[in-house]
C-alpha positions as CSV (number, residue, x, y, z in Angstrom):
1,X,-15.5,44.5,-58.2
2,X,-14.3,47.1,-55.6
3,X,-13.9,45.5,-52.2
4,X,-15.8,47.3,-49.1
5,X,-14.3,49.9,-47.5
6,X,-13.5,47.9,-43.5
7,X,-15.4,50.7,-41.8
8,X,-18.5,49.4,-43.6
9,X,-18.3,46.0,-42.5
10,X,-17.3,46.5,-39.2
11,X,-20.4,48.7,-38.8
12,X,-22.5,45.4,-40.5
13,X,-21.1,42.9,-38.1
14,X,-21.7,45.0,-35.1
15,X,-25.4,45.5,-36.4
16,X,-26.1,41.9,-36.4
17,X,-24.6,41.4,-33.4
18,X,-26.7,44.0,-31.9
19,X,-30.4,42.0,-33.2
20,X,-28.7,38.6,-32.2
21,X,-28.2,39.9,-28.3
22,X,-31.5,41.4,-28.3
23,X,-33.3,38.4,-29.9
24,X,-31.5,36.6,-27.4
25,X,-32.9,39.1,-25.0
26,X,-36.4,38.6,-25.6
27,X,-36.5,35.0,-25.9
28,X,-34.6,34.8,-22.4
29,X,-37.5,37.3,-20.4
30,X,-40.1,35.5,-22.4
31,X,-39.1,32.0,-20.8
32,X,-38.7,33.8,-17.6
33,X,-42.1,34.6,-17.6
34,X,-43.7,31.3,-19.1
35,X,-45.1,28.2,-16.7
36,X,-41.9,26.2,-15.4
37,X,-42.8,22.9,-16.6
38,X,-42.3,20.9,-13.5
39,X,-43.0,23.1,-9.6
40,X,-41.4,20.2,-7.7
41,X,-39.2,16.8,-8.2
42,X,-39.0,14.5,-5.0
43,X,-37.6,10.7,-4.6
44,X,-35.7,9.1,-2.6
45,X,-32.2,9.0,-3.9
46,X,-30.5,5.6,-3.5
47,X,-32.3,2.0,-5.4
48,X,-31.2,-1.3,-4.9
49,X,-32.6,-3.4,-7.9
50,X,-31.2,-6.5,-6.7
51,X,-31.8,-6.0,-3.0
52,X,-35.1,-7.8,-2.6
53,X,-36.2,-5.3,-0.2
54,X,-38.5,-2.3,0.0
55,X,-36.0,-0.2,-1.8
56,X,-35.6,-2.5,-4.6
57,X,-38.0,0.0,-6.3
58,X,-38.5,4.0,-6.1
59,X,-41.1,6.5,-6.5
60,X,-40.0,9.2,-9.1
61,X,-42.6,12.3,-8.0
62,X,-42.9,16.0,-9.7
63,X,-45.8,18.4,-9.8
64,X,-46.8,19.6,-12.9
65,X,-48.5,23.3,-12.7
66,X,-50.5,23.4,-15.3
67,X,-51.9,19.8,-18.0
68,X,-50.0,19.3,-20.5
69,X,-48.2,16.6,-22.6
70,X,-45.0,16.2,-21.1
71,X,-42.5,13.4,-21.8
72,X,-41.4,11.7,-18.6
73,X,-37.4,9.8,-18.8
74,X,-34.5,9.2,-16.7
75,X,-31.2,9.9,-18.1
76,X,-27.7,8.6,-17.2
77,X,-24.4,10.6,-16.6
78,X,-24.0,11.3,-20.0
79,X,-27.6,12.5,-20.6
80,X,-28.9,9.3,-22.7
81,X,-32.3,8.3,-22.1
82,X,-32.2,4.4,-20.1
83,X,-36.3,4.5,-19.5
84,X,-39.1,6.2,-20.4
85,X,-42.2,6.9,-18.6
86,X,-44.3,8.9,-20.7
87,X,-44.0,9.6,-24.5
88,X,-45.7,13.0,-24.9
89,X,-48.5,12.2,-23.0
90,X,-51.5,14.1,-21.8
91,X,-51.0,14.4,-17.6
92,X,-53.2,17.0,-15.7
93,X,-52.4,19.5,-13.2
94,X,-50.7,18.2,-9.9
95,X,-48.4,15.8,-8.5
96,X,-47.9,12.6,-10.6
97,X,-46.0,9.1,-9.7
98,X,-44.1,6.5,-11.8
99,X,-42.9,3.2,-9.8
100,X,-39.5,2.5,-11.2
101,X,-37.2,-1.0,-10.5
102,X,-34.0,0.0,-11.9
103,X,-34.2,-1.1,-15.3
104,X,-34.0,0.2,-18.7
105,X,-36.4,-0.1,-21.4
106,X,-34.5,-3.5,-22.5
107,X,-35.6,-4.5,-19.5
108,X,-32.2,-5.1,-18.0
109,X,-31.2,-3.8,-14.6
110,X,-29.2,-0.6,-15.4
111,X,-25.4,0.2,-14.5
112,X,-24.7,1.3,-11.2
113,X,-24.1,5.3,-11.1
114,X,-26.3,8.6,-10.9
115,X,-29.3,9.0,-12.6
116,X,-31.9,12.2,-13.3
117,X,-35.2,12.6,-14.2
118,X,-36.1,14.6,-17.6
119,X,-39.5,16.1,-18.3
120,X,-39.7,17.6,-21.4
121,X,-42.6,19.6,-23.5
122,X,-42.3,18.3,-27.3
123,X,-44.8,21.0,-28.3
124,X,-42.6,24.0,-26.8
125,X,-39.2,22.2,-27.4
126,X,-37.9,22.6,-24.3
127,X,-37.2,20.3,-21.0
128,X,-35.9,20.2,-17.6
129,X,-33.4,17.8,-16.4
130,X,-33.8,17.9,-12.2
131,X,-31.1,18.4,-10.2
132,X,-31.9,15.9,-7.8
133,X,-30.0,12.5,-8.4
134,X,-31.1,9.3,-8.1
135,X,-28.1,6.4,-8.0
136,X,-28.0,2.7,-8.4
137,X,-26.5,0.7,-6.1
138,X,-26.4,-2.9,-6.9
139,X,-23.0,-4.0,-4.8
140,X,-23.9,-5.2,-1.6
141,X,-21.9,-3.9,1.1
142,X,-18.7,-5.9,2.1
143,X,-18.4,-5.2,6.1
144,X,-14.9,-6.7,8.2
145,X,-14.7,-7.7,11.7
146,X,-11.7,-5.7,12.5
147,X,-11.4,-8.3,15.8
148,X,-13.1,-10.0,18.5
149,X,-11.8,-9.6,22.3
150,X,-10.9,-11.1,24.4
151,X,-9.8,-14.6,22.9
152,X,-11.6,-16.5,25.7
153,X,-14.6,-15.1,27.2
154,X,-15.9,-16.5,30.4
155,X,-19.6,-15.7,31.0
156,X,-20.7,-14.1,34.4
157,X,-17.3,-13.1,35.4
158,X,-16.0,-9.3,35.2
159,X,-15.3,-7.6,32.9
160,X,-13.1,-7.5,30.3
161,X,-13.5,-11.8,30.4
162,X,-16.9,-11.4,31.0
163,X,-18.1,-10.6,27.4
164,X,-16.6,-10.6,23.9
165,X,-16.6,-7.2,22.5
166,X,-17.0,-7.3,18.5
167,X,-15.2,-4.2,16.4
168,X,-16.0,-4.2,12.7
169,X,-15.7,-1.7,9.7
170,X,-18.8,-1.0,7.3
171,X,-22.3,0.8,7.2
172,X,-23.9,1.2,10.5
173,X,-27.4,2.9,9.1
174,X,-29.7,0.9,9.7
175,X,-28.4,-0.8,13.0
176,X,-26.3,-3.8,11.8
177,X,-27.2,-7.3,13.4
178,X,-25.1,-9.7,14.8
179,X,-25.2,-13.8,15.4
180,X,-23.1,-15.8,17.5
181,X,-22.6,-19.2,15.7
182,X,-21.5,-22.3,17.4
183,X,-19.3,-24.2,15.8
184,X,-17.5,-27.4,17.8
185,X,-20.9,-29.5,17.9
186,X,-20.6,-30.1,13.7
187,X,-22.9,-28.1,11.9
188,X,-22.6,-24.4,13.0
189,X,-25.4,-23.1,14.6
190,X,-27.1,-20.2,15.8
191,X,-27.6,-19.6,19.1
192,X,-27.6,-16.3,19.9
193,X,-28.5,-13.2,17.8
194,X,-28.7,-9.3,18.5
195,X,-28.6,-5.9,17.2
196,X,-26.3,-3.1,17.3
197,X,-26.4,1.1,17.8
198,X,-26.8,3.1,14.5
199,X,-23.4,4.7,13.8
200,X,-21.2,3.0,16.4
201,X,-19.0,0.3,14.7
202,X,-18.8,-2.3,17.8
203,X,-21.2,-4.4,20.0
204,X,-20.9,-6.3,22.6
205,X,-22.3,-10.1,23.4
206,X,-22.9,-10.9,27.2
207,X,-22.3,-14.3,27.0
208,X,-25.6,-15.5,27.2
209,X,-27.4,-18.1,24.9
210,X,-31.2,-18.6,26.1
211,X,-30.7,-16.1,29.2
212,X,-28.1,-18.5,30.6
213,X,-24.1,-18.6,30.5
214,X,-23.5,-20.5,26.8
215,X,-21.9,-23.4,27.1
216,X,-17.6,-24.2,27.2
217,X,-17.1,-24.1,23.4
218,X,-15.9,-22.2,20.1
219,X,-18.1,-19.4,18.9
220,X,-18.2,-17.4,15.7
221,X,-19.8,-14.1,14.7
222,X,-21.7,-12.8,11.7
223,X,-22.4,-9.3,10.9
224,X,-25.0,-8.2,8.7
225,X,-24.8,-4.8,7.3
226,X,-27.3,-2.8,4.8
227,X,-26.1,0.4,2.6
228,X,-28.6,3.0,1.5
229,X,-29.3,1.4,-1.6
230,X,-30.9,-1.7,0.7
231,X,-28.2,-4.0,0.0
232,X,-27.6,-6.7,2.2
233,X,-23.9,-7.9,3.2
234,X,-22.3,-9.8,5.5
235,X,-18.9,-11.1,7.0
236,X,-18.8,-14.2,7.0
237,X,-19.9,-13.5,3.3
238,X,-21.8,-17.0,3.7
239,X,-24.3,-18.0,6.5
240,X,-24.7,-20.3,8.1
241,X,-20.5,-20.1,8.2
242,X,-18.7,-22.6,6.8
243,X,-15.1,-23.8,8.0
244,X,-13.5,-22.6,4.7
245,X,-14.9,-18.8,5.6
246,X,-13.7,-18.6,9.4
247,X,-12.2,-15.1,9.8
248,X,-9.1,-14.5,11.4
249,X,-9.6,-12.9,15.0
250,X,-13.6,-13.4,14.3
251,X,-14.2,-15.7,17.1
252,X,-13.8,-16.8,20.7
253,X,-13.4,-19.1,23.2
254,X,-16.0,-19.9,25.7
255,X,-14.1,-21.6,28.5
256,X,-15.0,-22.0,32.7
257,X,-12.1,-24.5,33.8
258,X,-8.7,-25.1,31.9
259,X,-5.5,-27.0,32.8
260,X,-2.5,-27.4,30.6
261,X,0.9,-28.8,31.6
262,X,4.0,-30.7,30.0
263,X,3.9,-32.7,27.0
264,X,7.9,-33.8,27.5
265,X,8.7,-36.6,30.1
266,X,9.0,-35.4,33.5
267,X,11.9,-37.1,35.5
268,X,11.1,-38.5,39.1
269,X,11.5,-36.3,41.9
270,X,11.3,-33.5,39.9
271,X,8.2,-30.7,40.0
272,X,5.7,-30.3,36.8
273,X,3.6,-27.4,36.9
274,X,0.2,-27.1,35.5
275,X,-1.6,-23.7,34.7
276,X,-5.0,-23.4,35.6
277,X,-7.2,-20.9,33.3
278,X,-9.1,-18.7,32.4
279,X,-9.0,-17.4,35.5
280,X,-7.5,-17.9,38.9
281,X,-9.0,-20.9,40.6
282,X,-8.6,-22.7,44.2
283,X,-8.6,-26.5,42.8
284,X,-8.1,-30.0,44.4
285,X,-6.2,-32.0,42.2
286,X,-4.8,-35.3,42.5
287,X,-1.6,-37.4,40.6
288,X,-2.5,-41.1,39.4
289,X,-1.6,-43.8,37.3
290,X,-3.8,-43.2,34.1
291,X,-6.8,-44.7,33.9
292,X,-6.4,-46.7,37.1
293,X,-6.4,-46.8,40.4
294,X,-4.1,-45.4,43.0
295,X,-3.3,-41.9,43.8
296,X,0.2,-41.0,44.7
297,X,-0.2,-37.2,45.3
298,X,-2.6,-34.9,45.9
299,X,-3.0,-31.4,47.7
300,X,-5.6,-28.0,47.2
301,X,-3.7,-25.3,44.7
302,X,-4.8,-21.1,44.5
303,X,-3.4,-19.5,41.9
304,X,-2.9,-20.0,38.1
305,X,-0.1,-22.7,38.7
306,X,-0.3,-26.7,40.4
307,X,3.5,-27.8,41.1
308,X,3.2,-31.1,41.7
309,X,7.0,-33.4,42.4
310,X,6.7,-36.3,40.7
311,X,7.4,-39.2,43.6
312,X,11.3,-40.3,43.2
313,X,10.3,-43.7,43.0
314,X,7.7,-43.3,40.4
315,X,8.1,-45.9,37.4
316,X,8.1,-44.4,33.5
317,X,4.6,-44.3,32.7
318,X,1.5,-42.3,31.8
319,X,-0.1,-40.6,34.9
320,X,-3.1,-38.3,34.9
321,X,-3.5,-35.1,36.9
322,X,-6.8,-34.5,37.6
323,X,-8.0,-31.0,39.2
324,X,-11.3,-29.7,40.5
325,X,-12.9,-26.6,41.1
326,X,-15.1,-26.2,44.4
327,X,-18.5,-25.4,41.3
328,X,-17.6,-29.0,40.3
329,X,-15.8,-28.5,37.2
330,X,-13.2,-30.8,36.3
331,X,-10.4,-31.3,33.6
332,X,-7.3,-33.9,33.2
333,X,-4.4,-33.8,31.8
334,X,-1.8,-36.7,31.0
335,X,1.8,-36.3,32.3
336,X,4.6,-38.6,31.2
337,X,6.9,-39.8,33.7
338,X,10.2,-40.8,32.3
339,X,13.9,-41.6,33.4
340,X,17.0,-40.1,31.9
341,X,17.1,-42.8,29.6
342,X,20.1,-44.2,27.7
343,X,20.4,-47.5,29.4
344,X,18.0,-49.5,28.0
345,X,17.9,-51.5,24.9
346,X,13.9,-49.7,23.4
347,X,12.6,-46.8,23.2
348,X,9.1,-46.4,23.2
349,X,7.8,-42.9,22.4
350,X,4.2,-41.6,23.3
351,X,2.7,-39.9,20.1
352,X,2.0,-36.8,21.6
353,X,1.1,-34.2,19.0
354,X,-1.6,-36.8,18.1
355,X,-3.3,-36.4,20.9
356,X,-2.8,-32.2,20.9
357,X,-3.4,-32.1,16.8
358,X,-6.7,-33.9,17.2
359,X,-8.0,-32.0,20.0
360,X,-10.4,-29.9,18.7
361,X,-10.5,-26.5,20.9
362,X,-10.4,-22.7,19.5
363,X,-7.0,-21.7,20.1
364,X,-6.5,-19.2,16.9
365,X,-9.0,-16.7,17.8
366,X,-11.5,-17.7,14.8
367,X,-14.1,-19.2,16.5
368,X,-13.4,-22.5,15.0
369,X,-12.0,-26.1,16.8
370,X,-8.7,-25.7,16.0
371,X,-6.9,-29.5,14.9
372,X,-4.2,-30.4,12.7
373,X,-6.4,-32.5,9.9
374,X,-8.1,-29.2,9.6
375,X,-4.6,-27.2,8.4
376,X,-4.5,-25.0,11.4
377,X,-1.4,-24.5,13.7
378,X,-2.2,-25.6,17.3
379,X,-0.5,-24.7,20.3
380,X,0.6,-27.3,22.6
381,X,0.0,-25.8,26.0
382,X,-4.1,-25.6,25.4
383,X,-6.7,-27.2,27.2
384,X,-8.0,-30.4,26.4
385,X,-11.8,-30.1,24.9
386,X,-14.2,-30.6,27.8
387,X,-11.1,-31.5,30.0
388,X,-11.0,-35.1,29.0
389,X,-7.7,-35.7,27.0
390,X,-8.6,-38.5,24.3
391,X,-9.4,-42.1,24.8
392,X,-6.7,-43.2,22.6
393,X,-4.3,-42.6,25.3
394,X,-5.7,-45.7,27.3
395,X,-6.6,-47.8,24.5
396,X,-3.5,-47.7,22.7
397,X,-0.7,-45.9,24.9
398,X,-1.8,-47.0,28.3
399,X,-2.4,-50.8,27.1
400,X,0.7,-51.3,25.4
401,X,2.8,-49.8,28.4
402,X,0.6,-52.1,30.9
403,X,1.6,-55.2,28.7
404,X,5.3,-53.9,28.6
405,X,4.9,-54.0,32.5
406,X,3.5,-57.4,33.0
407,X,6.5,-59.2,31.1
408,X,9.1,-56.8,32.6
409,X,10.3,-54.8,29.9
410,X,13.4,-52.7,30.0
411,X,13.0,-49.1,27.9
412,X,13.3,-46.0,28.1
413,X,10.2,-43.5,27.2
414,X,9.8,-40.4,25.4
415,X,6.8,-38.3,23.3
416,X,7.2,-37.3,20.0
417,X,7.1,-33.7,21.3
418,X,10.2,-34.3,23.6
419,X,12.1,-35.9,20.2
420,X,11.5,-32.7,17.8
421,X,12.6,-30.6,20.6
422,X,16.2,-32.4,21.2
423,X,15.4,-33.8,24.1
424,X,16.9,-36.9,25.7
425,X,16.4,-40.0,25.4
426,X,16.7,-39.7,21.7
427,X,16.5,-42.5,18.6
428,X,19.9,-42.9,18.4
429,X,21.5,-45.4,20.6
430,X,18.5,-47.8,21.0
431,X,17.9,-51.0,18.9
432,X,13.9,-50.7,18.9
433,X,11.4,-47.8,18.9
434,X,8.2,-49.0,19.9
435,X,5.2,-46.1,19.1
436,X,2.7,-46.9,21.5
437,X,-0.1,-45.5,19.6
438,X,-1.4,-43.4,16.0
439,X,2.0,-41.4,15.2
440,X,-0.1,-39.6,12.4
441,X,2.3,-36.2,12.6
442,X,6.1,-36.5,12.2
443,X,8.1,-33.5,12.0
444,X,11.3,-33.6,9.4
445,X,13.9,-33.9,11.9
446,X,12.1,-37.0,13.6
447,X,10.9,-38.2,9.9
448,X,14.7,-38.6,8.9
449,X,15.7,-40.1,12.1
450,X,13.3,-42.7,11.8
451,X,14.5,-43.8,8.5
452,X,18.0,-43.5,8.8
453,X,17.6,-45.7,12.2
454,X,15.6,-48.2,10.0
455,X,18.1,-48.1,7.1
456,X,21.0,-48.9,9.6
457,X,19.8,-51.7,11.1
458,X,17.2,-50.5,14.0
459,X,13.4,-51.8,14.4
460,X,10.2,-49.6,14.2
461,X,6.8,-51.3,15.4
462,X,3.7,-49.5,15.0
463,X,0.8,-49.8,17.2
464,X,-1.3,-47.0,15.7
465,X,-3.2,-46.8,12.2
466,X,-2.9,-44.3,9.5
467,X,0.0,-43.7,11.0
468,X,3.8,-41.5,9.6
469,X,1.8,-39.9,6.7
470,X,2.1,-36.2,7.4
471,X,4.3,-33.6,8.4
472,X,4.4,-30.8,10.9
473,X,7.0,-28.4,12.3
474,X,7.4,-27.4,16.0
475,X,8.3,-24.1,16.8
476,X,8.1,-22.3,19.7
477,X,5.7,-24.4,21.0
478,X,3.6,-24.5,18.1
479,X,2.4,-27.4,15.8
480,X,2.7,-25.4,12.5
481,X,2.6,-25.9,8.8
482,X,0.6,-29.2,9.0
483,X,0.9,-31.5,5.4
484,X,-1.7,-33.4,3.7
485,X,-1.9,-37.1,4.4
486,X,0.8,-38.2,2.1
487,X,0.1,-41.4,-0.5
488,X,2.5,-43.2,1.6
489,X,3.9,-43.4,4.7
490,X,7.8,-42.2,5.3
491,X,8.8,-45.8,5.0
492,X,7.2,-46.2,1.7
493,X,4.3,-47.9,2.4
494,X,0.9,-47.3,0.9
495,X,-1.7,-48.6,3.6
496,X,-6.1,-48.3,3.3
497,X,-8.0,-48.2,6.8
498,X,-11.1,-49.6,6.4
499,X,-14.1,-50.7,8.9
500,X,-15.1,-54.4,9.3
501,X,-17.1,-56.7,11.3
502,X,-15.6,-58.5,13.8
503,X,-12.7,-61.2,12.1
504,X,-9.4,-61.9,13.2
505,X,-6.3,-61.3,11.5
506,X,-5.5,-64.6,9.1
507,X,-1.7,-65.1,9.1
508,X,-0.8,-65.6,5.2
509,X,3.2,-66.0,5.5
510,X,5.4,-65.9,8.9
511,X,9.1,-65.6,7.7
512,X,9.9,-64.1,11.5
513,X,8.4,-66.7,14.0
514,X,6.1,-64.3,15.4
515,X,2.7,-66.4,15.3
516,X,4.9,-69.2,16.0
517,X,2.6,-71.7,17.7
518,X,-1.3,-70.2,16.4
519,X,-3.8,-71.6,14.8
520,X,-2.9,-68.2,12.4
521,X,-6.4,-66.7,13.5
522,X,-5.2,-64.0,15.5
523,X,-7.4,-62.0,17.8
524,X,-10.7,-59.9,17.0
525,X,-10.8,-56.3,15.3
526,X,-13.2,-54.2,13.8
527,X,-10.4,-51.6,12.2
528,X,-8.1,-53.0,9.9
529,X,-5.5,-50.8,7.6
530,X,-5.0,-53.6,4.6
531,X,-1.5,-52.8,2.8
532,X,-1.6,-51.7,-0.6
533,X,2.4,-52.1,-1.4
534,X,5.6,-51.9,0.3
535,X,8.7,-49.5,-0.6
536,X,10.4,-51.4,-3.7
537,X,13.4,-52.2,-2.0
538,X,11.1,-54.1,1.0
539,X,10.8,-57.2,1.2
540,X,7.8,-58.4,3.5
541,X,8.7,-61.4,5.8
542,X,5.8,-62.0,8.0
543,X,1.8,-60.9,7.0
544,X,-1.9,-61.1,8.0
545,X,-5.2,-59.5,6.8
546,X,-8.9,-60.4,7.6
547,X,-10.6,-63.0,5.4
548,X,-12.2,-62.1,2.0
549,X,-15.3,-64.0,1.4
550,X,-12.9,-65.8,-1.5
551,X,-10.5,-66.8,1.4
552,X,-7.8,-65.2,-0.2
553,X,-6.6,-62.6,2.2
554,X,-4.6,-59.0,1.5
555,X,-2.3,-58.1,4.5
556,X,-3.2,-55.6,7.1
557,X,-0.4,-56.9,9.8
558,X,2.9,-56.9,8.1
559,X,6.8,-57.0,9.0
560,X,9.5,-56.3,6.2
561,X,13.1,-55.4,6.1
562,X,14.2,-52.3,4.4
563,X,18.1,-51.7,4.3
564,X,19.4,-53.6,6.8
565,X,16.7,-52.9,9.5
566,X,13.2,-54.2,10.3
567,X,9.7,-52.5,10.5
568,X,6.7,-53.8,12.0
569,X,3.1,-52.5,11.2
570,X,0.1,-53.9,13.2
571,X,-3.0,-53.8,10.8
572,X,-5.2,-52.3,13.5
573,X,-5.1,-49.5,16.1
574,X,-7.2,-52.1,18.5
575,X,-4.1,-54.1,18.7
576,X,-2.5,-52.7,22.4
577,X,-6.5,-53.3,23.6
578,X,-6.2,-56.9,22.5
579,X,-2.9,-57.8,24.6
580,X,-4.7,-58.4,27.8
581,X,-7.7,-60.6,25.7
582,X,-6.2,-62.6,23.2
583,X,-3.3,-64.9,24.0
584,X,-1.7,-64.9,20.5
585,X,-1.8,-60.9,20.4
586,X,0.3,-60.9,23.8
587,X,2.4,-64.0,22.5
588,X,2.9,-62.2,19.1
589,X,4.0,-59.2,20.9
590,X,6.7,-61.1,23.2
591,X,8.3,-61.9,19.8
592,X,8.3,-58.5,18.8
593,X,9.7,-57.0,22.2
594,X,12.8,-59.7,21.4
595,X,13.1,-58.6,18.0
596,X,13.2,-54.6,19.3
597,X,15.2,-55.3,21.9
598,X,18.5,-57.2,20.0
């Protein structure tokens, strides 16, 4: 065959392409001037199946010009059909509605993402997919409390302490609401609620629960956000709040009347200063023995600051400063007197950070009581909660330092506060430390002075319960980095504390003399801490426990030596209350002052 000549079938090819574009032509004017098959599409554009909430569903609308079958889906990003509406039905002219909740035709809520609606005419093979999108929003909205000032508010007073002023990051449309939670009385409640501005990410609380100043206390806030789609979220993420959800600078303070001062031993004639909070008060205050009579100073203070000098001839002891404000608010705080030490043969230390670790006040800006048990770091100069420092100080420290005074005893005395900062008096150069109370926090440097003072011949009694199982650091007058309560205590003892009815301590074996004289029923307690086993290399010389109904008894009260010293555990934190009541407690307790004391 003979091939074409190329003029020919260029001349061809540009022929057809000549009908194609004008085919093309036709068809194009003649959709131009057919019906559109939808005049209008309208919906509102975000859905929140899982919101349970009015937007959980939409209403897909469009207009249809003329009746016809049409069939009615909505199509993903990709242009796949998730549900269909209508399969070639027969609608009439006008506006038509389909309700839709955000799931497919499996019945499953769809993927989050934009969405369209497609109306197609099967007959005429052609469809429109609207331009409007629709999108699915199933996340709920994760809003922050960016922080929460100032730290202690103080109802009715001016401004900035006046009111706590709440900034936070998330959607503000609708208006989000706030609650104020509090949280020292045990289960967090709500006492207080309100609503913010649309568009303005902070709000302000006044102060007020009920119309009326709220109450000295820790308070924490919510905020409660919805996006467009009508999902719900909050910060806390769970209300009511829980302790394990506190947010970091989420809370305040609500305080009238504070007073802090010294934790360390004050020497007579010297001055201790207190500092009076929130704010600036005029207060009469007063310098006594703790939890007796007698006052041996007292004066009116203006200011922040109470210098009181400590009388020169003030014995070592616990003394209490109390102050009050002209509205008849009131607050205490406990101030160790003590001499320069060195001299005498004991030394009895005041367990301190006990007494700051378990007071629970907001001090870290969460809006949560603030302790040790609970892992937080606690500052030492803070308030105690409603003013009143804790009763152990005169059941335990102030009756076991009365006692020490009514036989005459020689020491010198310290707090556990005074001997992690290097203070003196320190461990060394004594032959007894006495803790006059629950030592439940030791920090390392005292932990490894105890037991070194122990293994070299020294005596420890212990007048507390649950007592040298945890750790904590001070630094820069902080309590920080607080440890779980260890299996056993830093001598190596593994102790239970356990509730009873009233029963004496039995005495099972008295190696050391020191119920010498009994009938072996010592005293009346309700708290007993039975001892599960002693360090391997103890060996336990003197023991009593309450009675089992079998009237075999396990010990709570023991003494044992480990290396060449001696320790001495009580069984009970009701012990120091016993020595002015029961005879063999106080005679018991003689023995042990001899023993500490050599």
């Amino acid at each position: 065959m003979t091939a074409a000549p190329p003029r020919r079938v260029a001349a061809v090819l540009f022929a057809l392409f000549v009908v194609a574009t004008g085919g093309a032509f036709l068809v194009t004017q003649r959709l131009k001037r057919s019906t559109p098959i939808v005049a209008r599409v309208f919906f509102h554009q975000w859905i929140g199946p899982r919101c349970n909430c009015p937007k959980a569903h939409v209403t897909l609308r469009f207009d249809l010009p003329k009746a016809q079958r049409v069939t009615v889906t909505l199509v993903n990003r990709e242009g796949e059909v998730v549900r269909t509406f209508a399969d070639d039905r027969f609608l009439p002219k006008g506006t038509h509605r389909f309700l839709w909740n955000g799931r497919g035709d499996d019945g499953l809520v769809v993927p989050d993402g934009p969405y369209r609606l497609r109306v197609g005419l099967r007959t005429e093979g052609r469809s429109l997919t609207a331009p409007r999108v629709l999108r699915v929003d199933t996340r709920p909205p994760r809003p922050r409390i960016v922080e929460v000032t100032p730290p202690t508010v103080v109802p009715g007073a001016p401004a900035p302490l006046g009111r706590a002023r709440i900034r936070f990051s998330g959607p503000t449309a609708p208006a989000p609401v706030f609650g104020v939670w509090r949280t020292d009385g045990g289960k967090p409640i709500q006492v207080a609620g309100f609503t913010g501005r649309h568009g303005r990410l902070s709000a302000t609380w006044d102060g007020l629960v009920n119309a009326q100043p709220a109450p000295a206390g820790a308070y924490a806030f919510s905020v409660t956000v919805q996006d467009r789609a009508g999902n719900k979220g909050s910060v806390p993420n769970r209300l009511p709040p829980v302790r394990g959800g506190a947010v970091r600078r989420g809370g305040v303070a609500v305080a009238y009347f504070t007073l802090t001062g010294p934790l360390v031993p004050v020497r007579p004639g010297a001055i201790a200063r207190f500092t009076v909070g929130p704010l600036p008060h005029p207060v009469r205050w007063r310098l006594a023995p703790y939890g007796r009579g007698g006052v041996i100073r007292s004066g009116l203070s203006h200011g922040s600051t109470i210098a009181v000098r400590v009388p020169r001839g003030a014995p070592s002891d616990v003394y209490s400063l109390l102050a009050s404000t002209a509205d008849g608010r009131h607050a205490a705080w406990p101030l160790v007197v003590g001499n320069a030490g060195g001299a005498a043969p004991v030394l009895v230390v005041l367990p301190a950070m006990t007494w700051q670790g378990q007071n629970p006040v907001e001090s870290n800006r969460d809006g949560w009581p603030d302790t040790l048990d609970a892992g937080d770091n606690v500052p030492l100069a803070r308030s105690f909660v409603h003013g009143r420092p804790p009763g152990s100080i005169l059941t335990e420290t102030v009756a076991t330092l009365d006692f020490l005074t009514r036989i005459r005893a020689n020491y010198d005395l310290t707090t556990d506060v005074a001997l992690a900062a290097g203070k003196t008096p320190g461990v060394a150069g004594h032959n007894g430390v006495l803790i006059a109370g629950s030592e439940r926090w030791v920090t390392p440097k005292l932990n490894l002075q105890l037991r070194r003072f122990v293994g070299g011949g020294g005596t420890v009694v212990s007048f507390g319960a649950d007592a040298l199982r945890r750790g904590v650091d001070l630094r820069h007058g902080m309590l920080v980095g607080p440890t779980p309560r260890q299996r056993r205590d830093l001598f190596g003892e593994r102790t239970t504390p356990f509730p009873s009815p009233e029963a004496p301590l039995v005495v099972s074996q008295d190696k050391l003399g020191l119920f010498a004289g009994s009938d072996s029923f010592i005293g009346s307690f309700t708290r007993f801490e039975r001892s599960n086993a002693l360090d391997p290399k103890a060996a336990l010389l003197t023991a009593g426990g309450r009675a089992a109904a079998s009237g075999q008894t396990r010990p709570d009260f023991v003494a044992y030596s480990l290396g060449k010293g001696l320790v001495i555990r009580a069984g009970t934190d009701q012990w120091p209350e016993a020595l002015a009541q029961s005879p063999e407690v106080a005679n018991a307790t003689r023995r042990m002052w001899t023993l500490l004391s050599r």
